[in-house]
Every structure is written in structure tokens, then in C-alpha cells.
N, C-alpha and C positions, 0 to 999 in steps of 0.2 A: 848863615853858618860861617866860622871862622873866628872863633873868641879868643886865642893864647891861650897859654900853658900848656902843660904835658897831655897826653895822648886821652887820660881818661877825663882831666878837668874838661875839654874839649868833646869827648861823645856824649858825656853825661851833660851838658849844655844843652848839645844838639836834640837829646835827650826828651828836657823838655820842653824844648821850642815847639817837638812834635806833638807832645802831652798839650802844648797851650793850645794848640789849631786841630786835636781833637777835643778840645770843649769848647770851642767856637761854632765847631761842626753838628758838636751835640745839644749845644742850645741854641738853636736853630731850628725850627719846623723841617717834619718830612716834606719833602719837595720843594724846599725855598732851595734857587738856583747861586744863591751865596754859599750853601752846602759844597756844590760843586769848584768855587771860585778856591775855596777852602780844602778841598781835598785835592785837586791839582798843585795848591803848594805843598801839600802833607807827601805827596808824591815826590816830587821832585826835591824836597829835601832828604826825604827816606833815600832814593836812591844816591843822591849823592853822598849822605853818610854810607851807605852800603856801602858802595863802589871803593870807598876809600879803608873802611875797615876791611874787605875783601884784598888790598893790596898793600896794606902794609901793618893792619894789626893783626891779620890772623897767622900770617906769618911768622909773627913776632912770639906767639903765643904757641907757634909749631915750634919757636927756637927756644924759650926760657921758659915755658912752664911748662912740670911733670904731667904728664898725660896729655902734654898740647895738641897731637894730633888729632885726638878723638875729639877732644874739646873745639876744637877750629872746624872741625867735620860737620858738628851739630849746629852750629853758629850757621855755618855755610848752606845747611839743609834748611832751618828755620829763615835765610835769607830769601832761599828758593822758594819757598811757599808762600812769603808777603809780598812777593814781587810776581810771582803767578796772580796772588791777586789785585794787586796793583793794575797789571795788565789789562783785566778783565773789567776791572771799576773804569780803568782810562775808555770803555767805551761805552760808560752810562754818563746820563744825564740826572741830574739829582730828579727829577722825577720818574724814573723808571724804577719799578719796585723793584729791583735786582740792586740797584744803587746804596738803598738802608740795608741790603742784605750782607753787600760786598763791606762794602764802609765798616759795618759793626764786626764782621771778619778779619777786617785789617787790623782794627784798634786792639781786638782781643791778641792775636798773633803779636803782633808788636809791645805791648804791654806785657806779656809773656816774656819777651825775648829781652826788651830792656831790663825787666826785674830778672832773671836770670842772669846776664851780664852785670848789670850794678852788684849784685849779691852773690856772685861767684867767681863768674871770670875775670873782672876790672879786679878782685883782693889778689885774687892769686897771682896775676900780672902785675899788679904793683909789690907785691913778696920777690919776687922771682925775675925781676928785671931791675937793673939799676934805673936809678933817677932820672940820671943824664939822656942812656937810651929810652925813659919814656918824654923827656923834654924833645929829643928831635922824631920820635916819632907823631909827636902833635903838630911837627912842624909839617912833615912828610903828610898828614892827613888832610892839615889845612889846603896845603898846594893842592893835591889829588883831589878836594872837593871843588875846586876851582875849573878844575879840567873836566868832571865826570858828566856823563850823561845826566839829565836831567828828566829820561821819560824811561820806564822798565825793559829792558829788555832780559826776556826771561831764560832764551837758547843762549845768551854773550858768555864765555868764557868767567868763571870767577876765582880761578887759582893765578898765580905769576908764573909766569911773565906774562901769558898772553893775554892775562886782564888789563896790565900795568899799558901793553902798547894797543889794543883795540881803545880803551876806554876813549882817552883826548880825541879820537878822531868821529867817534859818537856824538861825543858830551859836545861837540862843534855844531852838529848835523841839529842834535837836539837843542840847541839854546839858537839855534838861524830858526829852526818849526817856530820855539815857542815864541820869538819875537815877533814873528812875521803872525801868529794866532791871535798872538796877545793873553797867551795862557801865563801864568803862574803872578797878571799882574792882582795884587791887591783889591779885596773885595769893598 
């Protein structure tokens, strides 16, 4: 993740990078351990877009658009609940039947949540913020994916500031785990 352009070119990408590694996931046999190779990256790119729409587009969306608080409230609830299960899949094995249970609960929740964002929040943010402000806030996103955690944690702070200064010192902890597991490499 990290494509250029403004804020929405750039989630809508991200988008479906995750849309492609769930039909990797899903043409795949129950209990082929590539499932798992596969939803470890579905992971750990979910939360680093999270992390980063968490600090700097919902904000954005609390500042220029009508009704943003509410609208950033719901985005922030629906994060909490994919990342609860994020959690909970990070300690299946794609052969454990909980595994095809969690899995099809993420895709549904997140499928959910992107088609709601593409079709309501990304128009109304792009109405109701100039250009320029969505040009550097794709920049502001890029950086923050760069730094964020990379494994759910579901207690972490998701408002600013205190998401903006926990995250890097996570997203450290979590990319020294995953190197040293050898998780998120390529199945």
C-alpha cells in the first residue's frame, strides 16, 4: 500500500488490494494453509489502512463535512468490530473451523464498510473539501501506513492524538514480531 494521489484515489486502491487477497482466500480450499499465508496480509494491510484513516481522514471528515461527527463515529465503530475480529482469526489456523467462520465475517464486515465509504462518505468528502486538502491528506495517509501497526490491537486508542503518538511505536514492535515469524511473507 502507498499508490499517490489524493486521499480517496489512495483508499479506494487500498480498497481493492484487499478485495484481491479475498478471492485468493476464497478460491482456495477450507483448510489449505495458504488461506492462512493470505489472510495474515488481509490483516495487516486492513490495519494499516485503518490506523491511518483513524488519524487523519476521519478527522478530516469531523472538519468538512455536514454531519461529520456522526458519520466518523460509525466508520470508527464499524473499524472496531473488523478488528475485534481480526483479533480473534490472528489465533486460528486455517484449519480450525472457527478460521472459515471468522474469515467469511471479516469479508462480509469489510465489504459492508468499503461499499459504504466508496458510496457515501469518499462523495461527500470529495463535495466538501477542497482538492488540495484531499492531495495532502493522501500524503498524510501514505506516511501513517508506513509507521502503523501491522497486527490488530483492538483496546489501542483510535481518536487523535493519542492514536497519532501510540501508533509508530506499535507499528515498530509489530513489523520486528512479523519479521522475526516471518508472517505477512508472500504465499
Amino acid at each position: 500500500m502507498g499508490h499517490g494521489g489524493n486521499v480517496i484515489d489512495e483508499l479506494v486502491t487500498d480498497h481493492r488490494e484487499v478485495e484481491t487477497l479475498f478471492g485468493r482466500i476464497e478460491a482456495l480450499p477450507s483448510g489449505d494453509k495458504d488461506r492462512k499465508v493470505y489472510a495474515d496480509q488481509v490483516i495487516m494491510e486492513l490495519v494499516r489502512h485503518s490506523v491511518a484513516e483513524e488519524a487523519h481522514l476521519y478527522p478530516a471528515v469531523r472538519r468538512h463535512v455536514p454531519n461529520g461527527d456522526a458519520l466518523a463515529d460509525q466508520e470508527l465503530e464499524d473499524h472496531a468490530k473488523a478488528e475485534q475480529i481480526m483479533k480473534d482469526l490472528e489465533g486460528c489456523d486455517a484449519g480450525d473451523p472457527e478460521f472459515d467462520r471468522l474469515m467469511g465475517m471479516l469479508m462480509m464486515e469489510i465489504r459492508s464498510h468499503v461499499a459504504d465509504e466508496e458510496e457515501n462518505l469518499f462523495p461527500l468528502l470529495r463535495q466538501s473539501c477542497p482538492a488540495e486538502a484531499l492531495d495532502e491528506l493522501g500524503d498524510k495517509v501514505r506516511t501513517a501506513k508506513k509507521m502503523a501497526p501491522t497486527r490488530p490491537h483492538p483496546s489501542a486508542p483510535d481518536k487523535p492524538p493519542a492514536n497519532k503518538m501510540l501508533a509508530p511505536g506499535m507499528g515498530l514492535v509489530d513489523r520486528m514480531r512479523d519479521a522475526l515469524s516471518g508472517r505477512g511473507k508472500k504465499a
